[in-house]
C-alpha positions in Angstrom: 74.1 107.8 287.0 72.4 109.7 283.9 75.7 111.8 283.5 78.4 108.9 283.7 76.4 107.5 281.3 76.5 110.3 279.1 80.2 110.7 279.7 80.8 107.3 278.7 79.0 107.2 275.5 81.3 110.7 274.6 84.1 108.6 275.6 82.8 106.2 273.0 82.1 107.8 270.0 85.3 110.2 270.4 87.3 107.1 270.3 85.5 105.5 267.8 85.3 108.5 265.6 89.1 109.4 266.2 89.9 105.7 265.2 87.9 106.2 261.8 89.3 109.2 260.8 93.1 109.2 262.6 94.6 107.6 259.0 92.4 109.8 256.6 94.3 112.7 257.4 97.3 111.5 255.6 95.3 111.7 252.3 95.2 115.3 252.3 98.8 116.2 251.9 101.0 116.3 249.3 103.9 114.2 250.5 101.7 110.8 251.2 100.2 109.1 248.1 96.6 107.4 249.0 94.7 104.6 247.9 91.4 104.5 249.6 88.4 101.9 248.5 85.1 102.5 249.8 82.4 99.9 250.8 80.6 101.4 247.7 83.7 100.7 245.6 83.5 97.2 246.5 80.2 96.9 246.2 80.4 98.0 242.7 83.3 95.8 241.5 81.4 92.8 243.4 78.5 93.7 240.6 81.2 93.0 237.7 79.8 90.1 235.3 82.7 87.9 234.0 81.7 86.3 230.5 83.5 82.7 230.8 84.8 80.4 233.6 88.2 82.5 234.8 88.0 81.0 238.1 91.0 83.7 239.6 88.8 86.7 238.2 85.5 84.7 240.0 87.3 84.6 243.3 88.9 87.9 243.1 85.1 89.3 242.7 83.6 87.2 245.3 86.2 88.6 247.9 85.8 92.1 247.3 82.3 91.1 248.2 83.5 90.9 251.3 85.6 93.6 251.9 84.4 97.1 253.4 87.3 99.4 253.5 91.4 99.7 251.7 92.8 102.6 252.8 96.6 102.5 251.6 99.2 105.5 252.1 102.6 106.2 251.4 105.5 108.3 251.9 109.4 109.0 251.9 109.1 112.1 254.2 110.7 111.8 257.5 108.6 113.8 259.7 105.1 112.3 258.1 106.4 109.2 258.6 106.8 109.3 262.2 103.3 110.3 262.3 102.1 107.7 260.4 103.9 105.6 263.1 102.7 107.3 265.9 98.9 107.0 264.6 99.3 103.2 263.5 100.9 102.5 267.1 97.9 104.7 269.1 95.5 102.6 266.7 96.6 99.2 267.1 95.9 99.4 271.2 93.0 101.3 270.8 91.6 98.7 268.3 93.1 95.4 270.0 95.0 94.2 266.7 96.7 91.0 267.6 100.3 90.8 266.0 100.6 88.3 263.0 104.0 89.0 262.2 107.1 91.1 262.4 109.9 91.0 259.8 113.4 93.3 260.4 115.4 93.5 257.0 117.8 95.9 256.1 116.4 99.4 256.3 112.8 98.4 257.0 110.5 97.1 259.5 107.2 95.3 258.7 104.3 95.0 261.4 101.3 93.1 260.4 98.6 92.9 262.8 94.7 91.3 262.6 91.6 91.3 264.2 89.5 88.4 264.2 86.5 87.5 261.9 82.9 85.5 262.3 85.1 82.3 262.0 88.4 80.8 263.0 89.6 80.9 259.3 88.5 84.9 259.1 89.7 88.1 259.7 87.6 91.7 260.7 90.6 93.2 259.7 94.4 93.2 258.6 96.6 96.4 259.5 100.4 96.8 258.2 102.9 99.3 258.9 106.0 99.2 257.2 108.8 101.6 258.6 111.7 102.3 256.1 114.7 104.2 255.6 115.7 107.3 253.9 114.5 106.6 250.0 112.3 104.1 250.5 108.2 104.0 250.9 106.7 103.6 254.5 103.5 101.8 254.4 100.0 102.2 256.3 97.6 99.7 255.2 94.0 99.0 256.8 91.7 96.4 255.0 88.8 96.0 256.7 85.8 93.0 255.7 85.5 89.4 256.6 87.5 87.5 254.7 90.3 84.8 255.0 93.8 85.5 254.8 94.1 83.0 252.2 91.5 85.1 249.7 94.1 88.3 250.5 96.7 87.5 247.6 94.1 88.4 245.0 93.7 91.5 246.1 97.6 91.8 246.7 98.1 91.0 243.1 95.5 92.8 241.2 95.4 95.9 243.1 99.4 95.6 243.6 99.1 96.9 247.3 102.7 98.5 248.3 104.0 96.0 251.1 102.3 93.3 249.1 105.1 90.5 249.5 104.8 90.6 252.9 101.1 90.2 252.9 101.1 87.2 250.9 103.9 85.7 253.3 101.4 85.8 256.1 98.6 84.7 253.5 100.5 81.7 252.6 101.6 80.5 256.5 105.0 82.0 256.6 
């Protein structure tokens, strides 16, 4: 009993920690750029004063509050791409991301998925994959927090998050 116990708390934390790391990889080569926020980074820009009564800046700060983790890469290479798509696919079973939405255009595919949050009106987390053609960026985006999706087209306009239409599409209902 004492070793399947063992073997399932391995089990555990190799999937958890393969989960955590699988997308920080892509940071470390030269042909994917990376934007990655930290807990800490949040943290500090939630610590911002704002001298008068901007009420877009207020919000803006009390939703990074929120938020725990932005990790953002791109790239036009072929071959990194299907790895990117590879890792988001293995990720979004392993994590039980619920699809939001799925849009088809010309030369592109957007997947949005979620997790659920404390509440009804929150997410855990919002994941988007975005698969283009030849001279266009794909897109791997994890935000991690708990926060509403409603709150998300702050961040989508001051941090001008690649992908960020589609984001605020699902923000806004549609």
């Amino acid at each position: 009993m004492k070793k399947l116990t063992i073997l399932a708390m391995a089990m555990l934390c190799t999937t958890t920690f393969y989960s955590q790391s699988t997308f920080d990889a892509y940071d470390q080569h030269d042909d994917v750029n990376a934007i990655v926020v930290t807990k800490k980074m949040f943290e500090l820009m939630g610590k911002v004063q704002i001298d008068g009564s901007d009420s877009v800046s207020q919000n803006y700060l009390n939703l990074t509050k929120k938020l725990t983790d932005l990790k953002v890469f791109t790239t036009q290479n072929a071959a990194r791409e299907k790895e990117m798509k590879i890792s988001a696919y293995n990720y979004i079973k392993s994590a039980s991301l619920v699809e939001l939405k799925k849009v088809n255009e010309t030369g592109k595919t957007v997947t949005i998925y979620s997790n659920a949050g404390a509440t009804a009106n929150q997410v855990k987390e919002l994941f988007m994959f975005i698969e283009s053609s030849s001279n266009e960026d794909s897109v791997l985006m994890d935000l991690k927090g708990n926060f509403s999706l409603s709150e998300i087209s702050l961040l989508i306009d001051k941090m001008q998050i690649p992908g960020g239409k589609y984001l605020k599409q699902v923000a806004n209902g549609r």
